[in-house]
Structure formats: structure tokens, C-alpha cells
C-alpha positions as CSV (number, residue, x, y, z in Angstrom):
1,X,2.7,-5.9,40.2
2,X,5.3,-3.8,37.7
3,X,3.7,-0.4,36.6
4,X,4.0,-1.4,33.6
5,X,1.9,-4.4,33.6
6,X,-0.7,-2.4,35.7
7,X,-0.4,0.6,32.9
8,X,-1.3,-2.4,30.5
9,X,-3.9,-3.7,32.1
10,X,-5.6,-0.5,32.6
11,X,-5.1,0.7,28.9
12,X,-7.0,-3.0,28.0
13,X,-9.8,-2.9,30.2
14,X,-10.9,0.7,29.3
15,X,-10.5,-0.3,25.6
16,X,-8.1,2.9,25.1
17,X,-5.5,-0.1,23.5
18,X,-7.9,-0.8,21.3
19,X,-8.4,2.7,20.1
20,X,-4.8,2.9,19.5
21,X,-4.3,0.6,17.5
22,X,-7.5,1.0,15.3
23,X,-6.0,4.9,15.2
24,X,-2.6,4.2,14.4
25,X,-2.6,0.9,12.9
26,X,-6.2,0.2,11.5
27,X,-6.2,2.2,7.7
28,X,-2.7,0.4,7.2
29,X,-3.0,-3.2,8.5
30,X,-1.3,-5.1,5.6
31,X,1.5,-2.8,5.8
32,X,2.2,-3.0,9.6
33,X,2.8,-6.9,9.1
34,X,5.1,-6.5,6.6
35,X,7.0,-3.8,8.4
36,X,6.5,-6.5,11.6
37,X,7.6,-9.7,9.8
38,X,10.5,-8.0,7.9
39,X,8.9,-9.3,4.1
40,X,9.3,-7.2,1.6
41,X,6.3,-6.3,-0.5
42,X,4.7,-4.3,-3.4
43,X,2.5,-2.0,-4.3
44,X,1.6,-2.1,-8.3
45,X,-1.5,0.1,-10.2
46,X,-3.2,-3.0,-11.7
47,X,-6.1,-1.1,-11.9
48,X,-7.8,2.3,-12.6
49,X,-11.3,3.6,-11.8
50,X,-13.3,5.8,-14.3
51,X,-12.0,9.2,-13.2
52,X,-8.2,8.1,-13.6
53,X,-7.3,6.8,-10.2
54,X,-4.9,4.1,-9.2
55,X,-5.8,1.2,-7.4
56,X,-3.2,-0.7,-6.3
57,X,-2.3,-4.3,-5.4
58,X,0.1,-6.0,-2.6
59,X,1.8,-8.1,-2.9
60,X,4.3,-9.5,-0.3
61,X,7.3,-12.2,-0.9
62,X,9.2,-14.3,1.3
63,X,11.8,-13.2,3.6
64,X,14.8,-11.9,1.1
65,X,12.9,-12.3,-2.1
66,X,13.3,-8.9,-2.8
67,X,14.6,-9.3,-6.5
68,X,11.5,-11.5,-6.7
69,X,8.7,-9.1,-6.5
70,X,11.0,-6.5,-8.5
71,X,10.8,-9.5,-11.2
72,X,7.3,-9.2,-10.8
73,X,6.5,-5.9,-11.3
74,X,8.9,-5.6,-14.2
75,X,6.7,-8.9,-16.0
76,X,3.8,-7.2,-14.9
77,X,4.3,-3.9,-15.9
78,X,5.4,-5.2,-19.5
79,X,2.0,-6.9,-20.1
80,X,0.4,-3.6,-19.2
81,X,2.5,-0.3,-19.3
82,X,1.8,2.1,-16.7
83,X,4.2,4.4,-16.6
84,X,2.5,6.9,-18.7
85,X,-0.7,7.0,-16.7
86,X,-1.5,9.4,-14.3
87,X,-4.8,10.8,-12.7
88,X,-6.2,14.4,-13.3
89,X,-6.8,15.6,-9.8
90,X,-6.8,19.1,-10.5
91,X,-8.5,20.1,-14.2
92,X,-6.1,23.5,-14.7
93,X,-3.1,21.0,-14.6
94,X,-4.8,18.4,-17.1
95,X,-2.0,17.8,-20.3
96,X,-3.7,16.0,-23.5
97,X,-3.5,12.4,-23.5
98,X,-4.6,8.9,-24.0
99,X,-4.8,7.0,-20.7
100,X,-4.6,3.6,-22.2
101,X,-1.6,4.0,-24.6
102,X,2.0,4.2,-24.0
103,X,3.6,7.3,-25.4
104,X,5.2,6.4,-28.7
């Protein structure tokens, strides 16, 4: 047997591959397949929660249809502007605004 299959072996029966991978790959799984598959995706702030935040949404095209989501976010963004949004994380850096209107 190859050291490396034995190294392999070993790292699956003691459940330290596991561990790996939760700890390396486990807060970022969508993004990992992407990176993996070679599709290119998106990340837009469709959404905000009370205190400002962005949440954001994925979304992933086919292989090459770059100009596709770009299309996307362009349509999306134009239905509702987000470019002048941005969270207050810290107070002392807070600058008057109005979240939900553009500026203009």
C-alpha cells in the first residue's frame, strides 16, 4: 500500500478529514463549488436587516455566462438602488442619511 493511500485512510477513520473540511470548507460551502466547478457567480444585497446590514444572495450561472449575471445585477440593482446604502457599524462614523433613497 502507497503512503499516501495509508495517510488517507488513517486521516478518514479518525474523522480528522472530516474536521478539515468542516474547518476549512464548512462556513463557505457554496463558494467552494463554484471555485471547484469553474461557474462564475454573484453575490447581490437583496436584502437588509433592521440595524442596516446586508444580506446577500448567490447566484451562480453557467460555465462562461459571466456577462450574464453582470446583466443581472445591473437589472436588479436598477429595480432597487443600492449603491447608496451602507451599514452603521461603528456610531462615531455614522453620516446623516436616508437608507432607502438614492442620493439625488
Amino acid at each position: 500500500m502507497l503512503a499516501k493511500e495509508r495517510v488517507g485512510k488513517l486521516l478518514k477513520v479518525s474523522g480528522m478529514l472530516d474536521q478539515i473540511i468542516a474547518d476549512n470548507l464548512g462556513w463557505v460551502p457554496y463558494t467552494q463549488l463554484a471555485n471547484l466547478t469553474g461557474r462564475p457567480t454573484i453575490s447581490l444585497p437583496l436584502h437588509w436587516t433592521a440595524t442596516g446590514l446586508p444580506l446577500g444572495v448567490r447566484f451562480v450561472g453557467r460555465l462562461g455566462a459571466d456577462g450574464a449575471l453582470l446583466q443581472l445585477a445591473a437589472q436588479l440593482e436598477q429595480a432597487r438602488p443600492w449603491f447608496h446604502r451602507y451599514a452603521d457599524l461603528d456610531p462615531r462614523l455614522a453620516q446623516p442619511h436616508e437608507s432607502d433613497q438614492p442620493p439625488g
